[in-house]
MIKELUM-178323 format. One record per residue (C-alpha): x negated, y, z; residue in one letter. Coordinates in steps of 0.05 Angstrom, whole numbers, plus 5000, padded with zeros to 4 digits. Last residue first. Example, Ala and Ser with C-alpha at 12.3 -4.5 7.8 and 13.67 -1.06 7.14 Angstrom:
2
[[4727; 4979; 5143]; "s"] [[4754; 4910; 5156]; "a"] 
! end
This chain:
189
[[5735; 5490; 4596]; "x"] [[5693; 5446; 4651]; "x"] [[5636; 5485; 4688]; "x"] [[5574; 5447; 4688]; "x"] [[5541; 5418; 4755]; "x"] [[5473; 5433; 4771]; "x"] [[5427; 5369; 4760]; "x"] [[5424; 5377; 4823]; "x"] [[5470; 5417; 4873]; "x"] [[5462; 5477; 4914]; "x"] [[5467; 5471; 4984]; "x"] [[5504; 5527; 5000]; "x"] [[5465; 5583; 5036]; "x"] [[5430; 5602; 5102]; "x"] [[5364; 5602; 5092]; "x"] [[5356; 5552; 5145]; "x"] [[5416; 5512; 5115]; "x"] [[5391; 5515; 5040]; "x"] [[5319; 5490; 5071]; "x"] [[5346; 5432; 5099]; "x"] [[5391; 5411; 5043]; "x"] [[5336; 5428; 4992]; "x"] [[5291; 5380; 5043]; "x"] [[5333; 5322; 5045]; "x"] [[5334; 5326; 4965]; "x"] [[5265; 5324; 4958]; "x"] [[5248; 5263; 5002]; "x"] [[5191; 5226; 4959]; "x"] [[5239; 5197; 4908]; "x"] [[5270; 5254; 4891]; "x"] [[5205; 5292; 4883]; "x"] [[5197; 5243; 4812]; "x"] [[5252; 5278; 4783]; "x"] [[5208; 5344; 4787]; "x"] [[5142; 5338; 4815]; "x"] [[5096; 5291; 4865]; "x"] [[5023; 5309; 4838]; "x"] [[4968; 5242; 4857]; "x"] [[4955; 5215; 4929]; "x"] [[4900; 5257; 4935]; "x"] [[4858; 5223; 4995]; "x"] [[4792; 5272; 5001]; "x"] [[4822; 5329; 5048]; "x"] [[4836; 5380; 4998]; "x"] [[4881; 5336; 4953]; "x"] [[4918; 5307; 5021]; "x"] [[4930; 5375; 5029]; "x"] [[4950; 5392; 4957]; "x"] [[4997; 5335; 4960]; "x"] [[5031; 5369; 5023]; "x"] [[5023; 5436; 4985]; "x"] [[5077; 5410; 4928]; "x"] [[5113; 5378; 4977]; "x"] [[5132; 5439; 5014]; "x"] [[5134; 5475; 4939]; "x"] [[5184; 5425; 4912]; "x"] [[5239; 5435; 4973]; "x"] [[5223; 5511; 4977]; "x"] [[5239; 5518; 4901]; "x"] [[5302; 5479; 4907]; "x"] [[5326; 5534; 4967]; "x"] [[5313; 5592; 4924]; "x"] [[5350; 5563; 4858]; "x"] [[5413; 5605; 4857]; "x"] [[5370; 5653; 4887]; "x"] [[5332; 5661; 4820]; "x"] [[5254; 5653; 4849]; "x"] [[5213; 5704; 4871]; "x"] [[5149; 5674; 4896]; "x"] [[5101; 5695; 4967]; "x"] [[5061; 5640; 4978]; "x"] [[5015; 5642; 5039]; "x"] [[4958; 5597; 5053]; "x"] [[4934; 5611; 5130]; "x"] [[4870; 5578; 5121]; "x"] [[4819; 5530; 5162]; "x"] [[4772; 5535; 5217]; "x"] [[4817; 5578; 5254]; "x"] [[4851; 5616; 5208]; "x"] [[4820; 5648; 5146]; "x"] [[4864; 5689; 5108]; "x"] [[4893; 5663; 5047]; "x"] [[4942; 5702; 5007]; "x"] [[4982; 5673; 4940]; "x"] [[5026; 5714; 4899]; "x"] [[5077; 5690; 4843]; "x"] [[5116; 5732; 4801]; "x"] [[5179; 5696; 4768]; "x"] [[5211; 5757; 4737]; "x"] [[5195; 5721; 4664]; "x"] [[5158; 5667; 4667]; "x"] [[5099; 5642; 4724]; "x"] [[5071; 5704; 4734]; "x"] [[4999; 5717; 4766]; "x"] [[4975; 5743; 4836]; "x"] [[4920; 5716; 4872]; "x"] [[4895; 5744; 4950]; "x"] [[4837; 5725; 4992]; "x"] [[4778; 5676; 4971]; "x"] [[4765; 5710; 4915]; "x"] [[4809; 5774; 4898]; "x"] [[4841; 5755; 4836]; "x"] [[4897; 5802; 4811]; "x"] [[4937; 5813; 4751]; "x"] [[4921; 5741; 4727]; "x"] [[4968; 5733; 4656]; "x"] [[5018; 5680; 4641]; "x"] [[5048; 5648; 4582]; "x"] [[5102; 5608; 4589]; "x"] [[5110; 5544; 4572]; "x"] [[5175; 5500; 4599]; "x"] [[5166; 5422; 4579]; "x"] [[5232; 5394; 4567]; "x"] [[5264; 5339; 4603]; "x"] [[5223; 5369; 4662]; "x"] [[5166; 5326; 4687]; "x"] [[5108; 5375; 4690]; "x"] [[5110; 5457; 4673]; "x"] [[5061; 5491; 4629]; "x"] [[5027; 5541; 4643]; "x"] [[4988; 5578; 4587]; "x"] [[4939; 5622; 4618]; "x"] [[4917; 5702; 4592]; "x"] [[4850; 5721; 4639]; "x"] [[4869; 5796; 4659]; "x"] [[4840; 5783; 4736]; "x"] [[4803; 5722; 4733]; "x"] [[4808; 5659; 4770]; "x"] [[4875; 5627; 4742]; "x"] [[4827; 5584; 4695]; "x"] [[4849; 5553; 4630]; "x"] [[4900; 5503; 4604]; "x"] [[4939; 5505; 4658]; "x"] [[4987; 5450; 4680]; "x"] [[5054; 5454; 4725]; "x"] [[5086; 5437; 4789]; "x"] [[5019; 5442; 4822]; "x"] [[4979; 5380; 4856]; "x"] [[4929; 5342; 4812]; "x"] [[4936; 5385; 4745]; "x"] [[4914; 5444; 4798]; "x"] [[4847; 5424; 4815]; "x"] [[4830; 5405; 4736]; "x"] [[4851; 5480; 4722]; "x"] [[4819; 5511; 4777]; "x"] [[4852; 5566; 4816]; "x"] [[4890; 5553; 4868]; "x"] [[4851; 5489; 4877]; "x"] [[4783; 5531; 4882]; "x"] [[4818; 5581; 4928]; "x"] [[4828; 5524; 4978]; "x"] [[4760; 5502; 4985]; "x"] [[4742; 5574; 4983]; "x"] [[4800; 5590; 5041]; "x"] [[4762; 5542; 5082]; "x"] [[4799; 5469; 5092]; "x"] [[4852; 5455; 5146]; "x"] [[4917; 5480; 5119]; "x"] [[4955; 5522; 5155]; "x"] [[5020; 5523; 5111]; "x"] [[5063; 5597; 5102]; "x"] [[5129; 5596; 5050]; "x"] [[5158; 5660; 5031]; "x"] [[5201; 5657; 4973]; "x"] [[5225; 5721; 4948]; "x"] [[5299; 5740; 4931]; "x"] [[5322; 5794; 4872]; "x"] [[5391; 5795; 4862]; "x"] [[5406; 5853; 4911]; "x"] [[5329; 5859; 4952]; "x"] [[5334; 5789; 4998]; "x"] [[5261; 5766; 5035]; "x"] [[5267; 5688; 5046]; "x"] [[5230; 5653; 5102]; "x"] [[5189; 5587; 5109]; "x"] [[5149; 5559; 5152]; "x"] [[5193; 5499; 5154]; "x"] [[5235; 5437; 5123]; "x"] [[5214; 5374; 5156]; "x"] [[5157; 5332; 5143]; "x"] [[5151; 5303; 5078]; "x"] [[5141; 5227; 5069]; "x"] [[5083; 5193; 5037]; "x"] [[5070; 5109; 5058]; "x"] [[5075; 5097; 4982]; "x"] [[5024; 5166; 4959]; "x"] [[4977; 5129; 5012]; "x"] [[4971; 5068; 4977]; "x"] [[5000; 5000; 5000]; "x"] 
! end
């Protein structure tokens, strides 16, 4: 039995959502134990990130003004958008979009041996409580990634296996809205 077999999230947490009209923002905080370089790297580094992030790049995220395909993994059909670093302050803060109104910004701050990763992501509200679900595992695989037993990237219809849709529920009541449903459910005519 492999590690990824024996994998099951922890419960929702460390995570908050900031509300401006239509416009909500992801906050989701991990202490992970590994120095914000370590960290940084896998933030950054295209091979890093095919092993734990909910989509590929086909260059580095690294440098401020570098223009990076992303690519997202598993969905029926691949999403591409193309993406541009606005700011990349090694080890600290990284900002970059991830399709249109979708800006993502990560902070690490050293913490105790380790690093406060922050990611701060506005995501459709509809959505906000689905995006919380695949992030938490998303940085559980990237702590095993960090700490030498990667248990390989757990995305999209694959999440559902690994306790995904305990944690939408979870993190849909902390936030504080209606558990929303997957595959969302089509309005009949």
């Amino acid at each position: 039995m492999t590690d990824r077999d024996q994998y099951t999230p922890g419960p929702a947490g460390g995570a908050e959502v900031r509300k401006d009209g239509e416009k909500w923002t992801l906050i989701l905080v991990r202490e992970l134990r590994h120095s914000p370089e370590k960290v940084w790297q896998a933030l950054t580094d295209q091979a890093h990130l095919r092993e734990w992030a909910p989509f590929e790049a086909d260059g580095s995220l690294g440098t401020v003004g570098t223009t990076v395909k992303l690519t997202t993994v598993g969905a029926p059909t691949p999403h591409v958008s193309e993406t541009t670093v606005t700011r990349a302050d090694a080890p600290k803060v990284l900002e970059y979009n991830w399709g249109a109104g979708n800006d993502i910004r990560w902070e690490l701050e050293a913490s105790g041996g380790g690093t406060r990763l922050t990611l701060w992501h506005n995501i459709d509200r509809r959505f906000i409580s689905m995006g919380a679900a695949g992030w938490h595992i998303c940085f559980d695989v990237l702590d095993h990634l960090l700490s030498g037993t990667p248990i390989g990237r757990i995305v999209a219809g694959e999440a559902m296996k690994f306790g995904w849709p305990r944690l939408n529920s979870e993190y849909a009541q902390q936030f504080g809205i209606e558990v929303p449903s997957w595959p969302p459910k089509v309005a009949q005519s």
